[in-house]
VOGU-3710 file (C-alpha; in Angstrom, 3 decimals, decimal comma):
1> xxxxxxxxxx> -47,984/-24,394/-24,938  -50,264/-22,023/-22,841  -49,183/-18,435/-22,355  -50,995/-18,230/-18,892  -48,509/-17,307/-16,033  -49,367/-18,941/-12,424  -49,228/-15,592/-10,557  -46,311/-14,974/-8,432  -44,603/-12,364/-6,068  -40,841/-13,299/-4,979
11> xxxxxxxxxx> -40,017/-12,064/-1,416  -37,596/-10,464/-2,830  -39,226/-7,949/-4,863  -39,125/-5,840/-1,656  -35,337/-4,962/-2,039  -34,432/-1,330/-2,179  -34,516/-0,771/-6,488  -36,154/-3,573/-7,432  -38,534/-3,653/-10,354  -40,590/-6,287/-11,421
21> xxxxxxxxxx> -39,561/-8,318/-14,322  -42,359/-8,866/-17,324  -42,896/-11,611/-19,565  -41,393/-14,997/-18,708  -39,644/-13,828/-15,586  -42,666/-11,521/-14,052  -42,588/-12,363/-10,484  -39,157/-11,546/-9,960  -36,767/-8,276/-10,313  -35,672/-7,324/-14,068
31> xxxxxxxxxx> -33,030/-4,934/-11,710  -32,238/-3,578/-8,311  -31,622/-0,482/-10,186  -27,916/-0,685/-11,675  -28,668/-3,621/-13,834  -25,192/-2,887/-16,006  -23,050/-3,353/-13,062  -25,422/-6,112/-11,685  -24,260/-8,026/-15,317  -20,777/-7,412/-14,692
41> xxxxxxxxxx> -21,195/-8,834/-11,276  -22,617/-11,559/-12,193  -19,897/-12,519/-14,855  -17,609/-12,265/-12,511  -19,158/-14,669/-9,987  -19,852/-12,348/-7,428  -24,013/-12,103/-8,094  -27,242/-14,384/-8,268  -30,329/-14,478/-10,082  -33,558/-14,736/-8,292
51> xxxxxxxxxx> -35,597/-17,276/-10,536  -38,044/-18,543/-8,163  -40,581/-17,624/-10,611  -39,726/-20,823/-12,366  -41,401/-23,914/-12,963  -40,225/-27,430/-11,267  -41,979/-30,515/-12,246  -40,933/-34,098/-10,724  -41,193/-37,502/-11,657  -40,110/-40,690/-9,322
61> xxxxxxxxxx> -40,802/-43,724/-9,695  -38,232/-46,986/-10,415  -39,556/-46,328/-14,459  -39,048/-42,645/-14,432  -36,070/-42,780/-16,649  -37,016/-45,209/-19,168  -40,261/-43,886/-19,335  -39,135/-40,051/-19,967  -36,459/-41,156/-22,670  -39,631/-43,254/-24,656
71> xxxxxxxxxx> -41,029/-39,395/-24,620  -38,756/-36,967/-25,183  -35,579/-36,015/-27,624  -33,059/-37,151/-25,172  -31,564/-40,198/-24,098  -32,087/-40,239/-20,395  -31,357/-43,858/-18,858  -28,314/-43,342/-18,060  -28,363/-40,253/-16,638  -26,588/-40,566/-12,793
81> xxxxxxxxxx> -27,374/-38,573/-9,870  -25,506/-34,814/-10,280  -25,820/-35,189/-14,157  -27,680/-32,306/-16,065  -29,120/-32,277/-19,507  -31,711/-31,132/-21,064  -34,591/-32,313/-23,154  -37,514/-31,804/-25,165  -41,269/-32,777/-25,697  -42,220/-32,425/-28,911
91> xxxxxxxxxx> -45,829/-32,461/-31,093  -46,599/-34,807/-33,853  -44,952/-32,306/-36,391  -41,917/-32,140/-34,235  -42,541/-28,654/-32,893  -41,188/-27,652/-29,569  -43,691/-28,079/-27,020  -41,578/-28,123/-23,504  -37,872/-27,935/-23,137  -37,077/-28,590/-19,425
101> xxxxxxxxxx> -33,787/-28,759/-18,128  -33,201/-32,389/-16,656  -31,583/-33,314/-13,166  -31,704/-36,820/-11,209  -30,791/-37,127/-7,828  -31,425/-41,505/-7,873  -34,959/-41,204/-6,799  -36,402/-38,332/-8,429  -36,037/-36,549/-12,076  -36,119/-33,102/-11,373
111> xxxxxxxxxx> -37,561/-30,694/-14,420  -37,236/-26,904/-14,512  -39,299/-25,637/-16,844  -40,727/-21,631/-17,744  -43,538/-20,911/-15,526  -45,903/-21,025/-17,841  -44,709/-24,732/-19,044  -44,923/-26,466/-15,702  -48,351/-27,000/-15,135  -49,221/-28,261/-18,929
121> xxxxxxxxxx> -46,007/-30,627/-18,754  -47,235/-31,758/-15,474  -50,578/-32,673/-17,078  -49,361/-33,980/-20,371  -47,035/-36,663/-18,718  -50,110/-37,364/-16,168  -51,822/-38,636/-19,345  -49,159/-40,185/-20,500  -48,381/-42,472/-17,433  -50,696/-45,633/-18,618
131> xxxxxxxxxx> -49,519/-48,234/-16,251  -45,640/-47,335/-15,244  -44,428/-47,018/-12,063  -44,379/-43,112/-12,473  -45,345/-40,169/-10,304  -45,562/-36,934/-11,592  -45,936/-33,997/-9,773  -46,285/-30,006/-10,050  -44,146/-28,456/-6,915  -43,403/-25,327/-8,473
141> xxxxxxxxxx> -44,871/-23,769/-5,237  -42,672/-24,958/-2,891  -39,263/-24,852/-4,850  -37,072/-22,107/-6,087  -33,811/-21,501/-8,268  -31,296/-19,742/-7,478  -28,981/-18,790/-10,523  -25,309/-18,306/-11,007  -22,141/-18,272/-12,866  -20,981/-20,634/-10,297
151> xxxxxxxxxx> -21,568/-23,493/-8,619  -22,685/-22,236/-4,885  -23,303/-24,930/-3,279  -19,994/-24,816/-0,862  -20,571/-21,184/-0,069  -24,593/-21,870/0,627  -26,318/-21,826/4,603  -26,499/-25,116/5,798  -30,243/-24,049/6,670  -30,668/-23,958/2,977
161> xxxxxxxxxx> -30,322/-27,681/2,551  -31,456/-30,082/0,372  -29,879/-27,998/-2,767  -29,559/-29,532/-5,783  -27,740/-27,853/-8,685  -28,251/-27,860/-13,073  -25,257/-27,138/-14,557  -26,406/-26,227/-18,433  -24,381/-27,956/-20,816  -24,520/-25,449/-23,602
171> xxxxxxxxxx> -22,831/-25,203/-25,764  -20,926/-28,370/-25,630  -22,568/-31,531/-28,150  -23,887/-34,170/-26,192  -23,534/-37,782/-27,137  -26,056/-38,075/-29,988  -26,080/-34,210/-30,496  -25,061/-32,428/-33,495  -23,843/-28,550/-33,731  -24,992/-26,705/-36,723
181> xxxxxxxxxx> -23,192/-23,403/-35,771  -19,864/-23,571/-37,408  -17,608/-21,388/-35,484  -14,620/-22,751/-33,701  -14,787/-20,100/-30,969  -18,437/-19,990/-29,797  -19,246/-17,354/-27,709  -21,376/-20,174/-24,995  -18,249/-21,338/-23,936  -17,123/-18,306/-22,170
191> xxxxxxxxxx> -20,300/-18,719/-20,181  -21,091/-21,280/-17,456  -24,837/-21,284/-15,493  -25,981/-23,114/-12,723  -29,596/-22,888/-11,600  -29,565/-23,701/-7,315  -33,128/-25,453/-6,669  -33,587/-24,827/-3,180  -36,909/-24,981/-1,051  -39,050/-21,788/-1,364
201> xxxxxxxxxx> -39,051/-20,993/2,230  -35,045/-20,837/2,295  -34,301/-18,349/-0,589  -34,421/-15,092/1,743  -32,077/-16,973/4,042  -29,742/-18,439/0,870  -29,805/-15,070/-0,562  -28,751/-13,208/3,121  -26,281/-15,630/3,776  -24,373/-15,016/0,380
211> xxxxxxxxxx> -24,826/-11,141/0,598  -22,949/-12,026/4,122  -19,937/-13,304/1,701  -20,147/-10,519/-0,540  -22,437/-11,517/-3,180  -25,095/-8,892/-4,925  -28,373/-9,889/-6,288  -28,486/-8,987/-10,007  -32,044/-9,268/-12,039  -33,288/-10,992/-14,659
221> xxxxxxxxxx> -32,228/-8,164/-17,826  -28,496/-9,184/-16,104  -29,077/-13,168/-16,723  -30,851/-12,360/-20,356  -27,326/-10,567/-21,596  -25,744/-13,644/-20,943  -28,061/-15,572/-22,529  -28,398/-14,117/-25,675  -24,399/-13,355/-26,040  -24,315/-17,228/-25,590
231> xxxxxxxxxx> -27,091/-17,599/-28,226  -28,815/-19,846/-25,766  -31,992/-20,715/-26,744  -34,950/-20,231/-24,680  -38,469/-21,856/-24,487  -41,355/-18,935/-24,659  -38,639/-16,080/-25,500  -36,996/-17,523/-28,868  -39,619/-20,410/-29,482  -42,974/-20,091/-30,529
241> xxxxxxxxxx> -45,820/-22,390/-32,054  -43,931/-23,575/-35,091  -39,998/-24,197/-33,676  -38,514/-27,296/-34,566  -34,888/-27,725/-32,716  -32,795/-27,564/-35,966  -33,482/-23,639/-36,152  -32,475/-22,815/-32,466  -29,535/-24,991/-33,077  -31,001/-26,947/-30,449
251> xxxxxxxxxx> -29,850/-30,241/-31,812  -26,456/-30,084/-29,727  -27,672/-30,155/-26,387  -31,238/-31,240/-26,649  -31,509/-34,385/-28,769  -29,942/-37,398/-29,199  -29,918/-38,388/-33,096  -29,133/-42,410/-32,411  -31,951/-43,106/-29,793  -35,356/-44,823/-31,074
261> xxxxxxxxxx> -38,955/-43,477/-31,504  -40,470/-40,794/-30,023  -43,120/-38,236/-30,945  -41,592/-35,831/-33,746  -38,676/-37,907/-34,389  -39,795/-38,276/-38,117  -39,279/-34,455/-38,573  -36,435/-34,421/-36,241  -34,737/-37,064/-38,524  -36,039/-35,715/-42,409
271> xxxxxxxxxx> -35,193/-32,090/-41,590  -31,682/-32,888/-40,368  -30,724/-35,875/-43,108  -32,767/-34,668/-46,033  -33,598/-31,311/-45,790  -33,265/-27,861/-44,107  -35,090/-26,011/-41,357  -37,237/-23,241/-42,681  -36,025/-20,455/-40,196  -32,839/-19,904/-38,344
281> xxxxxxxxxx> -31,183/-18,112/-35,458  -29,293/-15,544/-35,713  -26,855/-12,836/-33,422  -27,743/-9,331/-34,365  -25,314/-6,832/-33,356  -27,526/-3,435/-33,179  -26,486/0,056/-33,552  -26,488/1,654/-30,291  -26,406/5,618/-31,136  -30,300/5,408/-30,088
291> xxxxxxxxxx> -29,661/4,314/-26,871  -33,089/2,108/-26,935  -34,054/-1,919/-27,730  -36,156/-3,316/-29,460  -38,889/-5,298/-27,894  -39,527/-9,427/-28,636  -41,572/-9,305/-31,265  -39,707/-6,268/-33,121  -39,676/-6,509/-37,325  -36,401/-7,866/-38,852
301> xxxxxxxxxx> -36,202/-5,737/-42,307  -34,411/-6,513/-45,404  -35,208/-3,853/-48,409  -38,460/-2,887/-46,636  -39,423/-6,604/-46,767  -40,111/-8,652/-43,134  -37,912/-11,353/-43,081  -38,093/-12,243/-39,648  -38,243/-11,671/-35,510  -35,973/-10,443/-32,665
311> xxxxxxxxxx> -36,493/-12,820/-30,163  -34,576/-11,356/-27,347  -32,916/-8,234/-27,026  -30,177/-6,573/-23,634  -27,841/-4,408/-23,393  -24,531/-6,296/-22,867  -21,997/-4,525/-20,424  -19,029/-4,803/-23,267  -21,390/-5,729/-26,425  -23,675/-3,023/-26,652
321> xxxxxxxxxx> -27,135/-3,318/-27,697  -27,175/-7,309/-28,969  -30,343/-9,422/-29,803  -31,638/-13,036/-30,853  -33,414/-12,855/-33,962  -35,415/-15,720/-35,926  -34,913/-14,921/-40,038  -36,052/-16,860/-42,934  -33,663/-19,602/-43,955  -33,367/-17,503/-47,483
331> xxxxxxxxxx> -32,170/-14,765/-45,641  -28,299/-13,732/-46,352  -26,085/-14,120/-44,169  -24,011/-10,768/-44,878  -27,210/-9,094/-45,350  -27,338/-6,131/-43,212  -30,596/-5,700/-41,691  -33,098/-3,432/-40,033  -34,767/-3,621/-37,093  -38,120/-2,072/-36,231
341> xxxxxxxxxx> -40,410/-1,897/-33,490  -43,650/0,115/-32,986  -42,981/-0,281/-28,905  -39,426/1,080/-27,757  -38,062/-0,828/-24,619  -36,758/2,606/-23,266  -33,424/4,527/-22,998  -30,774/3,602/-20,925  -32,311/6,369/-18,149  -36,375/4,888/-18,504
351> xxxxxxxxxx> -34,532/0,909/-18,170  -32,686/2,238/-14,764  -35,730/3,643/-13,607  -37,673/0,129/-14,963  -39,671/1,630/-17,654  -40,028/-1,386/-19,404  -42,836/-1,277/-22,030  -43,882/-4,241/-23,822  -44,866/-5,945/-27,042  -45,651/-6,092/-30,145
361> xxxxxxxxxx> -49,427/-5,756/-31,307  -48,305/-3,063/-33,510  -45,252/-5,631/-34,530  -47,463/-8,336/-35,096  -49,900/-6,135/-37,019  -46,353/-5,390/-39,373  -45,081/-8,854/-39,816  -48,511/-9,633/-41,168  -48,411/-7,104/-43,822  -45,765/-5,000/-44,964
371> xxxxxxxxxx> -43,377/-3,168/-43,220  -42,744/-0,609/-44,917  -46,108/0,761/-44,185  -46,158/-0,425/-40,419  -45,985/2,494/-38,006  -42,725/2,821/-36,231  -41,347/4,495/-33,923  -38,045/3,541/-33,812  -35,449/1,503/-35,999  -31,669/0,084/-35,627
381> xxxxxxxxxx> -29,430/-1,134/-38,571  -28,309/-5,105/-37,379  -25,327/-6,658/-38,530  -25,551/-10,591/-38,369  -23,410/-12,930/-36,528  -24,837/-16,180/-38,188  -26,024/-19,179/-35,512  -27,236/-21,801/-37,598  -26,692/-21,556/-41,379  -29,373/-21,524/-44,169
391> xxxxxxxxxx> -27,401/-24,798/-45,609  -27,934/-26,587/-41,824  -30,024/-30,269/-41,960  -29,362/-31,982/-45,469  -26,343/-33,990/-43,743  -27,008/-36,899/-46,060  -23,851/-37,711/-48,252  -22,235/-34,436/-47,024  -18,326/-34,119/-46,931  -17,365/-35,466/-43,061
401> xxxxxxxxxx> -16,341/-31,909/-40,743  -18,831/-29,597/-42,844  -21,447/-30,146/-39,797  -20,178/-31,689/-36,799  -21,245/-34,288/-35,014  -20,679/-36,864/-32,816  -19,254/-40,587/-33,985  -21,825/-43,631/-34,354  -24,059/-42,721/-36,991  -27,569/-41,370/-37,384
411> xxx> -30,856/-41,233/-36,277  -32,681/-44,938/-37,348  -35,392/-43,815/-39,789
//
């Protein structure tokens, strides 16, 4: 994991209102200026994301397939040209190292990554080639995506051609997955994405010919409400050096419990048969009388104790203020909680304007200690909406329908 950024401009940073994005999406606009009524455009279909700040790493080769699935979380033989998934690359311990989303188009596996994961993927599976019939290759430079709540490929310029399209499969379980959130009604499902990878030297002609149609461009703050209403997980936002899938609830879309070794599968397997993962998302509704956010990194307080980390935090056009957080598994899950952050994002005139102030020393410097003698400058009461449970992994000899997963058994230990 490398928290260098290749440095990037978008052409369309130019557009009247646009401000630059920070974090994983600097290159590209966080808004045009109206980035509430950019969200509810983009619900409704009628808006795109500029992501060309991402990462795109390929792999071709007749072994490509084989070869990733001996690697990664996911089982990826079969997948068939137009299929998406996603998987990940994990360490020794089974901590999350990469977590690209997956697409095949019969000669090439196509990986979308963060920006800052592309190049050390890139290398990593360089090493790892030995004496396959594998090429792997870095073209982050010369692709783009596009993203939606709709598949746009029928409404694209021809000029924009070849377009191929991820369609992300949260929140549904994939064959081998298993959900740990236990809600019948999960809020994911009321969201569909599709990330467009188009070449780089079309997007200002994909992007004119929509706005010919009717379509807006909405920013990145837009696609991150969606996201975190979803509870979506995200590499570099919600992950850092010591995630293991279980707490991100990760395990329904991103690994496949039945397939045979790769690295981190021993964790993978004893956290979710025989014991629990030691943190775990959760939704934090936030009170929104301060008109502010708090900023990744922010304090999660219970009785003037840190208990955890807001991951992610937007304002959601019919939510409110709402935020990812990452608690300790002891945490309770009616416990009402406090957020703090010595760094306030801005109110909602300083976020139209861009003022978008960042991080956390001053956060870090308070998880590390206490809180309750961390400087502040701002706070927010957060009522839970629990993701995974503290009783998630542990499945061994459970009662069948208490977690849910798929028929066929378990991971082979």
């Amino acid at each position: 994991m490398t928290d260098t950024a290749p440095s990037y401009s978008s052409v369309l940073l130019h557009r009247h209102g646009a401000v630059t994005a920070e974090a994983l999406d600097e290159g590209v606009a966080a808004h045009y200026g109206d980035p509430v009524n950019e969200q509810r455009a983009l619900t409704r279909g009628r808006a795109v994301v500029d992501q060309s700040q991402r990462g795109v790493v390929t792999v071709s080769g007749p072994d490509r397939l084989s070869w990733l699935t001996t690697l990664s979380s996911q089982v990826l033989t079969g997948l068939t040209p137009g299929d998406s998934t996603e998987t990940l690359f994990l360490s020794i311990q089974g901590r999350v190292e990469f977590a690209p989303h997956v697409l095949d188009d019969g000669q090439t596996t196509w990986l979308i990554t963060e920006a800052r994961e592309a190049a050390g993927l890139a290398d990593w599976l360089t090493t790892m080639r030995f004496a396959l019939r594998v090429e792997i290759e870095d073209v982050s430079d010369r692709w783009a995506v596009l993203a939606a709540t709709r598949d746009l490929r029928e409404v694209l310029p021809a000029e924009t051609d070849p377009v191929l399209v991820w369609h992300d499969p949260w929140p549904g379980v994939g064959v081998g997955g298993h959900a740990y959130a236990v809600t019948e009604d999960h809020p994911g499902a009321a969201r569909s994405w599709y990330e467009h990878l188009l070449p780089l030297e079309s997007l200002e002609t994909a992007v004119a010919g929509l706005e010919e149609q009717g379509y807006t461009l909405a920013g990145s703050w837009a696609a991150e409400a969606l996201r975190i209403e979803a509870w979506r997980p995200r590499w570099g936002a919600d992950t850092d050096e010591k995630t293991i899938p279980h707490e991100l609830d990760w395990m329904r879309t991103a690994v496949h419990l039945a397939k045979g070794c790769y690295k981190g599968q021993e964790t993978v397997a004893r956290v979710h048969n025989l014991g629990h993962p030691p943190r775990r998302l959760t939704f934090l509704d936030l009170d929104g009388s301060q008109h502010t956010l708090p900023g990744p990194g922010a304090t999660v307080e219970l009785n003037g104790k840190v208990v955890g980390r807001v991951t992610a935090a937007q304002l959601h056009h019919e939510a409110g203020p709402i935020a990812l957080a990452v608690l300790k598994r002891s945490v309770a899950p009616d416990a009402v909680l406090t957020v703090r952050d010595a760094v306030v994002q801005g109110s909602d005139d300083a976020a139209a304007n861009g003022d978008t102030p960042t991080d956390a020393a001053a956060a870090d410097d308070a998880a590390n200690g206490t809180s309750a003698d961390a400087p502040a400058t701002e706070q927010w009461a957060a009522a839970q909406t629990v993701v995974v449970p503290p009783d998630a992994g542990s499945v061994v000899g459970r009662t069948q329908g208490l977690m849910r997963g798929p028929r066929g058994g378990g991971m082979r230990l």
